[in-house]
C-alpha positions, -999 to +999 in steps of 0.1 A: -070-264-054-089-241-075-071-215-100-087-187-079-076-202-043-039-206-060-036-172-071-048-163-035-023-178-022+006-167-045+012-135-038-010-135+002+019-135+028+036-096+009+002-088+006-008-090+042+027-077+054+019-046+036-016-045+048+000-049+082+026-026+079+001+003+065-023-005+089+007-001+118+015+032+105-023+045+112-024+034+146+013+049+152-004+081+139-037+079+161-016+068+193+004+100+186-030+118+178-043+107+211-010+119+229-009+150+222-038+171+237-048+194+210-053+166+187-069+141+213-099+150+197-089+135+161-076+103+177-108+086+164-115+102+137-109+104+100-069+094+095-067+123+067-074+147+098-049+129+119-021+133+090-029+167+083-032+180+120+000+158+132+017+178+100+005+213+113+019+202+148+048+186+138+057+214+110+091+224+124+103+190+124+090+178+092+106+188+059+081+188+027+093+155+019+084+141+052+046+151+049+041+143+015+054+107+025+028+108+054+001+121+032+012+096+003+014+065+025-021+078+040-037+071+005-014+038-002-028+022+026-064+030+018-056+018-015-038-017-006-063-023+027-095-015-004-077-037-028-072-008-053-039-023-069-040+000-097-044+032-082-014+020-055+013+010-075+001+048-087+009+063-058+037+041-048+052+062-083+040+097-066+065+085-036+093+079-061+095+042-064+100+024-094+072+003-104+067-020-135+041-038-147+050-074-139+036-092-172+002-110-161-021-107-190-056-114-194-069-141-218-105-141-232-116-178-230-147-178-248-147-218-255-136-231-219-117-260-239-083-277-225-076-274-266-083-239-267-069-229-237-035-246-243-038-230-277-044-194-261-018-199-234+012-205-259+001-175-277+002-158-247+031-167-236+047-156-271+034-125-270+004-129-292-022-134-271-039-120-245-043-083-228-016-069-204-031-063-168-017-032-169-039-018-195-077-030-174-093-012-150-089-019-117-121-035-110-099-068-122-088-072-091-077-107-096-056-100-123-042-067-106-032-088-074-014-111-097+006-081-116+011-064-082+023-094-064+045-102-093+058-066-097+067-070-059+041-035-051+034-049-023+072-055-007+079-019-021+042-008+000+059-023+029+094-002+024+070+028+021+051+025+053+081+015+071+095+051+057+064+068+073+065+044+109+102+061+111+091+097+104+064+089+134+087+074+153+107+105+148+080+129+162+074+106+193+106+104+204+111+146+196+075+149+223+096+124+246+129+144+243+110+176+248+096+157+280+060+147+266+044+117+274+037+091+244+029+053+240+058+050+219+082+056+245+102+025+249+122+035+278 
């Protein structure tokens, strides 16, 4: 199996549960969107709309915490679904969760030799070699899905949209209580 395919594969299944669990928490929001008659209109549209209209709506119920966690886990998702791994483990930090680099580093391997790589992958592993991912932009995805994976961003992604799922859930059952109709009502 290719290097590439293997590093696909490390880190896939937490990737793709956050992807899933973000992408779960936009269609909670355009379900509730689409429930609610004076934001049927944004149901379809841009999901910054959505969050900030369902805030407006919701206001009452929603402490400051509970829309910044919306409006957070709004950018998160983009940022996982776009594979921008840098700029989510920065905004898993703007929610409040502790994130730390997990260790991958980068290795320049000018001569592609197995002597040379060895060589270069002691070092690294010593501490002397190599750049920590951590440090490079994000357009190195690979080596940002690595550190992410290995940092576990994408299990505390998950935690985050399941946070957001509940506040939803929250609203929908406060328009059932209050004897509106909603998909979510489980009855």
């Amino acid at each position: 199996m290719p290097i590439k395919s293997l590093a696909l594969e490390l880190y896939l299944k937490p990737y793709k549960e956050a992807a899933g669990e973000g992408a779960a928490v936009e269609l909670q929001m355009r379900l509730l969107a689409g429930a609610i008659p004076a934001l049927q209109r944004y149901a379809h549209g841009e999901l910054w709309e959505i969050e900030t209209d369902l805030s407006a709506h919701f206001a009452a119920l929603l402490s400051d915490e509970d829309k910044e966690t919306l409006r957070l886990c709004r950018q998160l998702r983009n940022r996982v679904l776009h594979s921008d791994f840098r700029a989510a483990r920065d905004k898993l930090r703007e929610l409040g969760i502790d994130t730390t680099p997990g260790g991958v580093v980068k290795i320049d391997l000018p001569e592609p030799t197995k002597a040379e790589a060895s060589r270069k992958i002691l070092a690294a592993l010593e501490g002397r070699e190599g750049t920590p991912v951590s440090d490079l932009p994000a357009k190195e995805v690979c080596g940002w899905y690595l550190d992410a994976g290995r940092a576990g961003d994408f299990e505390k992604a998950s935690a985050a949209f399941k946070k957001a799922a509940a506040i939803i859930d929250r609203l929908a059952q406060s328009r059932v209580q209050s004897g509106g109709d909603t998909f979510f009502d489980a009855g």
